[in-house]
Chimera marker file (.cmm) of the C-alpha trace (Angstrom):
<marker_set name="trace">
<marker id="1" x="103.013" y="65.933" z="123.558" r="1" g="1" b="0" radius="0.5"/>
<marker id="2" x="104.257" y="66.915" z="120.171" r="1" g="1" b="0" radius="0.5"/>
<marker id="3" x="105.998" y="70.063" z="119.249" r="1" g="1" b="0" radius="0.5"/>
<marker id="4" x="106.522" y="70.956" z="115.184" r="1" g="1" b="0" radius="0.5"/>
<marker id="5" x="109.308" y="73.892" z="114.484" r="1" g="1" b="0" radius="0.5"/>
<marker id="6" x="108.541" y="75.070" z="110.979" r="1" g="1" b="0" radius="0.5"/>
<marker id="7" x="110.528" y="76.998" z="108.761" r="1" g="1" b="0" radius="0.5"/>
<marker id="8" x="109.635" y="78.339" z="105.388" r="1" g="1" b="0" radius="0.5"/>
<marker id="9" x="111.753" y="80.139" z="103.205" r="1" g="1" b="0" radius="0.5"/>
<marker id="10" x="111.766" y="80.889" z="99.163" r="1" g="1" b="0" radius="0.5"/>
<marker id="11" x="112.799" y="78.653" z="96.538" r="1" g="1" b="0" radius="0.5"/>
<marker id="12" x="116.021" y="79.187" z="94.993" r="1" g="1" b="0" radius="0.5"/>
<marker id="13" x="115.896" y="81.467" z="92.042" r="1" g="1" b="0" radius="0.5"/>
<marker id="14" x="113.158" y="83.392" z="93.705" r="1" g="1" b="0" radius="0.5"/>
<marker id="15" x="113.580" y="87.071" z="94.249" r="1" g="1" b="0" radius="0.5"/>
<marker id="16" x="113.949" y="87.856" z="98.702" r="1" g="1" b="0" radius="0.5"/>
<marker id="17" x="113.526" y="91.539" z="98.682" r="1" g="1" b="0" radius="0.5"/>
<marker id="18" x="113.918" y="91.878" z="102.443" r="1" g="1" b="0" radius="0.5"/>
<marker id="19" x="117.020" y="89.551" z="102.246" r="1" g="1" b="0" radius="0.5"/>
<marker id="20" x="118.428" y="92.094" z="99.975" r="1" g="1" b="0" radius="0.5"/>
<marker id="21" x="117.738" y="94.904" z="101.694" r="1" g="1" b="0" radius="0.5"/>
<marker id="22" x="119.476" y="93.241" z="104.816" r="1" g="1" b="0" radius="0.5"/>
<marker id="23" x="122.671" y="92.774" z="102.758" r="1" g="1" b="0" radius="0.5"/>
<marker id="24" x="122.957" y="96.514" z="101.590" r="1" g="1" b="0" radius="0.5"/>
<marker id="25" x="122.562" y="97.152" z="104.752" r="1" g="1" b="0" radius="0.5"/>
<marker id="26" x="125.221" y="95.181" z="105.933" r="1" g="1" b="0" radius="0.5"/>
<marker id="27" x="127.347" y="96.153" z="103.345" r="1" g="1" b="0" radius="0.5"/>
<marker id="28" x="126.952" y="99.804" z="103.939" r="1" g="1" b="0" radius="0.5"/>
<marker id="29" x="127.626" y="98.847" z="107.756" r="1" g="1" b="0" radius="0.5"/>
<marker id="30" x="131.039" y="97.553" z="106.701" r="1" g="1" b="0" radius="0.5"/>
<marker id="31" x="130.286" y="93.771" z="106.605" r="1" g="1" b="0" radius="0.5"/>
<marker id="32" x="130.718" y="92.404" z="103.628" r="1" g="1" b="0" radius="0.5"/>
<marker id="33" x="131.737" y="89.186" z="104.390" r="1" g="1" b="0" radius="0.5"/>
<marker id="34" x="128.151" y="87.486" z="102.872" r="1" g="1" b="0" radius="0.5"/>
<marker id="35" x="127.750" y="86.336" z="99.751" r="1" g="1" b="0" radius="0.5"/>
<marker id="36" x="123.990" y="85.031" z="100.879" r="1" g="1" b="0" radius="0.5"/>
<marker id="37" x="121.349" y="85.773" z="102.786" r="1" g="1" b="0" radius="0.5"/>
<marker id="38" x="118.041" y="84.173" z="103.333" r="1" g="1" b="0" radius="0.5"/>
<marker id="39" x="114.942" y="85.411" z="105.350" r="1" g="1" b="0" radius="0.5"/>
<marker id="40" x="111.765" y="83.504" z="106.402" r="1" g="1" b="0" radius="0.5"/>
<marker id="41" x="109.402" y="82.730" z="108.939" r="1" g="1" b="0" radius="0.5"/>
<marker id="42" x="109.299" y="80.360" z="111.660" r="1" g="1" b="0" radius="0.5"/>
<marker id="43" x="106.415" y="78.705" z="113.373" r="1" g="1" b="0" radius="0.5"/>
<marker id="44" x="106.070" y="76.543" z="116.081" r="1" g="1" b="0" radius="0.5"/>
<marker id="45" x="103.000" y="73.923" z="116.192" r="1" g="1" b="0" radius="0.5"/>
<marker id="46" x="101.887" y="72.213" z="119.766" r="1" g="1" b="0" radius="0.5"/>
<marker id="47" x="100.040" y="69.081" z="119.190" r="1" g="1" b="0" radius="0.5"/>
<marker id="48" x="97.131" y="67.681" z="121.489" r="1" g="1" b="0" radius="0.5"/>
<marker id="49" x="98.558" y="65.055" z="124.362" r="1" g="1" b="0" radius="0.5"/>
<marker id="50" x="96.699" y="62.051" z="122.877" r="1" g="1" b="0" radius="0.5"/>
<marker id="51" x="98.245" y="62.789" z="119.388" r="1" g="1" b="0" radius="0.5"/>
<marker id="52" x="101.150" y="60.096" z="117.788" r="1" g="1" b="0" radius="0.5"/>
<marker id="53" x="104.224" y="61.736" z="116.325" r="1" g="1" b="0" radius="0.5"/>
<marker id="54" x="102.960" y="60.397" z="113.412" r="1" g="1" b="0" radius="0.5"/>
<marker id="55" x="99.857" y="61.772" z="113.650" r="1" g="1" b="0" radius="0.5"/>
<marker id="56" x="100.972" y="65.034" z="114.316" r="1" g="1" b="0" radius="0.5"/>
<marker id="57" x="103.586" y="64.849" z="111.345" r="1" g="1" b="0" radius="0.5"/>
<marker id="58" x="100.674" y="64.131" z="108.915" r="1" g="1" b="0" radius="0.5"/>
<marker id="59" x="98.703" y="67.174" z="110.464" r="1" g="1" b="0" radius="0.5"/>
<marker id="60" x="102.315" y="69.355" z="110.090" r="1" g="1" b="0" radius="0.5"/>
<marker id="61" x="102.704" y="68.982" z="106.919" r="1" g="1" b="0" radius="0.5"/>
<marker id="62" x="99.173" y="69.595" z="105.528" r="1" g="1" b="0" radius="0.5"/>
<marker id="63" x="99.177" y="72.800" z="107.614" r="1" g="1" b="0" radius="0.5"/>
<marker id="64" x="102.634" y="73.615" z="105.691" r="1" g="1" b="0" radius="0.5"/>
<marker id="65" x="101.388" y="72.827" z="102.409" r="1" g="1" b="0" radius="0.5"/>
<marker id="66" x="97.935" y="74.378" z="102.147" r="1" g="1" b="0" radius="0.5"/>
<marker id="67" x="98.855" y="77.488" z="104.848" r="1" g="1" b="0" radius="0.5"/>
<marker id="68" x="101.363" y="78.062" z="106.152" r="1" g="1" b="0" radius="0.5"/>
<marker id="69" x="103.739" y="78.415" z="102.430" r="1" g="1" b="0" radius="0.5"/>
<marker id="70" x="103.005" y="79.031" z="99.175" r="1" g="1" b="0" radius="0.5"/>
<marker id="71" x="104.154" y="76.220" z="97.406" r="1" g="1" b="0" radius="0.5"/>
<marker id="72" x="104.919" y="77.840" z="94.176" r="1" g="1" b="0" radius="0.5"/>
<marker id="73" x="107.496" y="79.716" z="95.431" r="1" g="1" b="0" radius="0.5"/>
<marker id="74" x="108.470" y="78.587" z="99.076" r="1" g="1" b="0" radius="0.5"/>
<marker id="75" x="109.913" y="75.270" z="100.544" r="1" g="1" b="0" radius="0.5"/>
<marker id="76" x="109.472" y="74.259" z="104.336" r="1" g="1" b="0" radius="0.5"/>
<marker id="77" x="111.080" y="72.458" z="106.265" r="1" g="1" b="0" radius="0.5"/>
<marker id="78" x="110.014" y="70.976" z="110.230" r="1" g="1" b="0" radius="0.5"/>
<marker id="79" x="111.377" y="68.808" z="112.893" r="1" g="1" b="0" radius="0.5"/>
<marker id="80" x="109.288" y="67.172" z="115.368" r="1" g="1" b="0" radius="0.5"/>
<marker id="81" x="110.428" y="67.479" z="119.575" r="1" g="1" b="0" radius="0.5"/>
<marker id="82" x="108.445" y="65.726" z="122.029" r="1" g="1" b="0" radius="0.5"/>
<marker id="83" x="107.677" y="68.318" z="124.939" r="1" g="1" b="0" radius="0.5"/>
<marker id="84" x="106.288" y="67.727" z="128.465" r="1" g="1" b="0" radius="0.5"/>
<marker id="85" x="104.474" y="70.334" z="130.245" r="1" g="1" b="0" radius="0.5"/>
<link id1="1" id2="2" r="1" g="1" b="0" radius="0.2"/>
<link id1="2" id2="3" r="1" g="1" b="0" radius="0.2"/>
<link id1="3" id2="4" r="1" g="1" b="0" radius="0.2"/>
<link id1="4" id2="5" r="1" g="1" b="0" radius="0.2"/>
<link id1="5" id2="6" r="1" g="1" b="0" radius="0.2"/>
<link id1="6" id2="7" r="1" g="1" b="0" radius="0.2"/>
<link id1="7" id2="8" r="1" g="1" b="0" radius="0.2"/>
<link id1="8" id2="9" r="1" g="1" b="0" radius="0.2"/>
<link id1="9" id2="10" r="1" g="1" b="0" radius="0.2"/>
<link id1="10" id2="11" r="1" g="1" b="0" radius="0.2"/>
<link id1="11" id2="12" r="1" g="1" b="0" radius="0.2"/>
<link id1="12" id2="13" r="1" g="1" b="0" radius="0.2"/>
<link id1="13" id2="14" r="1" g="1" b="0" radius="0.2"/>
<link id1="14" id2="15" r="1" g="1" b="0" radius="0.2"/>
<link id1="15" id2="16" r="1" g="1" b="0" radius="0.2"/>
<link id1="16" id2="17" r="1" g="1" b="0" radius="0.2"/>
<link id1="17" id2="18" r="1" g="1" b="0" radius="0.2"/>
<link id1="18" id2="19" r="1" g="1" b="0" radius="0.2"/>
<link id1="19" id2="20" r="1" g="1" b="0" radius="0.2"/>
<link id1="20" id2="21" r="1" g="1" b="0" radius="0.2"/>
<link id1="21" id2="22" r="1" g="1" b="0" radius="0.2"/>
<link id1="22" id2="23" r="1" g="1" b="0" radius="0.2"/>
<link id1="23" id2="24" r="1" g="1" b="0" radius="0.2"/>
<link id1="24" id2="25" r="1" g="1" b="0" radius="0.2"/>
<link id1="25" id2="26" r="1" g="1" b="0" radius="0.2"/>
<link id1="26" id2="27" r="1" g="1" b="0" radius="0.2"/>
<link id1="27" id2="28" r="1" g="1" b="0" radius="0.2"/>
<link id1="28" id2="29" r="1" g="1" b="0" radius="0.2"/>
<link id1="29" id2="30" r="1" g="1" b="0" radius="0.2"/>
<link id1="30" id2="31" r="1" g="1" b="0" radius="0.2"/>
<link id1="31" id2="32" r="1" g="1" b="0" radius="0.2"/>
<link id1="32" id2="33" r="1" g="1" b="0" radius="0.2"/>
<link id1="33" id2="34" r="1" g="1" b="0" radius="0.2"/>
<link id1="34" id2="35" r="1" g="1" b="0" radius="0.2"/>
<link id1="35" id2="36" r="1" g="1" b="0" radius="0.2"/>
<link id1="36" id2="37" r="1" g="1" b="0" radius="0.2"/>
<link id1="37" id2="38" r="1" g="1" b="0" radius="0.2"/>
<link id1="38" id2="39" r="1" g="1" b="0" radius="0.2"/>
<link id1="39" id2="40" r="1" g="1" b="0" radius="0.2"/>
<link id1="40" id2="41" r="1" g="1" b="0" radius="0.2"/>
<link id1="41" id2="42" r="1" g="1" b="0" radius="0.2"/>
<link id1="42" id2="43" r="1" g="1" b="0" radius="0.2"/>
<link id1="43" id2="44" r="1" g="1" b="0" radius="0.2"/>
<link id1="44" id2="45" r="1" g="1" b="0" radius="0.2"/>
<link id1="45" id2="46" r="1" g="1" b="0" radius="0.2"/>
<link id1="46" id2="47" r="1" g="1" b="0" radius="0.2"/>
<link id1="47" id2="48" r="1" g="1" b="0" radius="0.2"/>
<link id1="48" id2="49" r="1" g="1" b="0" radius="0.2"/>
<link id1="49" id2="50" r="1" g="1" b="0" radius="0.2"/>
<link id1="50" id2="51" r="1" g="1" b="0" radius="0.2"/>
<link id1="51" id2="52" r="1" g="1" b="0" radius="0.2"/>
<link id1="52" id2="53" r="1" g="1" b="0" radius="0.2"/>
<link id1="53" id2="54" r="1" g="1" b="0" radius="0.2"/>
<link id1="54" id2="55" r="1" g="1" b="0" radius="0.2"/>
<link id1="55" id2="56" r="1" g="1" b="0" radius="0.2"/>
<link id1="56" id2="57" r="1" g="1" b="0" radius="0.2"/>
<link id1="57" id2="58" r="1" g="1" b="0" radius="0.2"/>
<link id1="58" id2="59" r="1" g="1" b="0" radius="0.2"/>
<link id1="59" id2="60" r="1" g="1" b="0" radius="0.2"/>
<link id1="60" id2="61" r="1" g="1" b="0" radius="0.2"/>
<link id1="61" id2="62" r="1" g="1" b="0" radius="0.2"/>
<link id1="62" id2="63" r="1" g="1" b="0" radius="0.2"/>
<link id1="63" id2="64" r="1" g="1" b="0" radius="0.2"/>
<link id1="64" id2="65" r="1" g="1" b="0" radius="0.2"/>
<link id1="65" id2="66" r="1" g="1" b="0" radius="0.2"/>
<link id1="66" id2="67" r="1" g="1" b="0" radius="0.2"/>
<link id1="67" id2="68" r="1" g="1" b="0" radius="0.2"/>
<link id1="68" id2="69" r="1" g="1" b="0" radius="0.2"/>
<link id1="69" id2="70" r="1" g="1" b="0" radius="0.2"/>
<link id1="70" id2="71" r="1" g="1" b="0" radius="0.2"/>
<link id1="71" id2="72" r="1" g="1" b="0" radius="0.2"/>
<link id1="72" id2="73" r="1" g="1" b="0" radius="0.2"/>
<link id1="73" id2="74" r="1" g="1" b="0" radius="0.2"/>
<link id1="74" id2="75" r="1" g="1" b="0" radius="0.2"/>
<link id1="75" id2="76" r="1" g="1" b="0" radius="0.2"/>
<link id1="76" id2="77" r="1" g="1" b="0" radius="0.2"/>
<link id1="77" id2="78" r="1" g="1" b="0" radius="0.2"/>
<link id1="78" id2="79" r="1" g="1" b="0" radius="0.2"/>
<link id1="79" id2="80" r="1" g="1" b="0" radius="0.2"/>
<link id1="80" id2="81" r="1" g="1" b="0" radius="0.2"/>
<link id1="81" id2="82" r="1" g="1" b="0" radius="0.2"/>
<link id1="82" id2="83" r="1" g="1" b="0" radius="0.2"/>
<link id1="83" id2="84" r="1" g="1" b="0" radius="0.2"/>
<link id1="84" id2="85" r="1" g="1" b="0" radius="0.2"/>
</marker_set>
């Protein structure tokens, strides 16, 4: 069985106003060691027993493209783990 662990964050050059928020925070809290932060969202995708990793990479990736991200202004990224349960 097939397990994908999806991140999607925004492009660079795009505005993160809850990244921002979490440095001012941070920087009112005394740490100011951070010149960056990023937020985003993680998912996590089980695949079907009887599906290939490369069946379930295909699958992935159109589920990133057309739902999970907006491609305009995120990116993704996902690594594939086999799991047994």
């Amino acid at each position: 069985m097939w397990k994908a662990k999806v991140v999607v964050t925004y492009k660079p050059g795009i505005l993160d106003p809850e990244a921002r928020t979490i440095h001012q925070a941070l920087v009112s809290l005394g740490y100011t060691d951070f010149n960056h932060i990023e937020t985003g969202k993680y998912f996590q995708l089980t695949f079907k027993e009887k599906m290939t990793r490369d069946q379930a990479e295909v699958i992935a990736r159109e589920v990133c493209d057309k739902l999970l991200s907006n491609p305009v202004i995120q990116k993704y990224t996902f690594e594939m783990a086999e799991v047994s349960e």
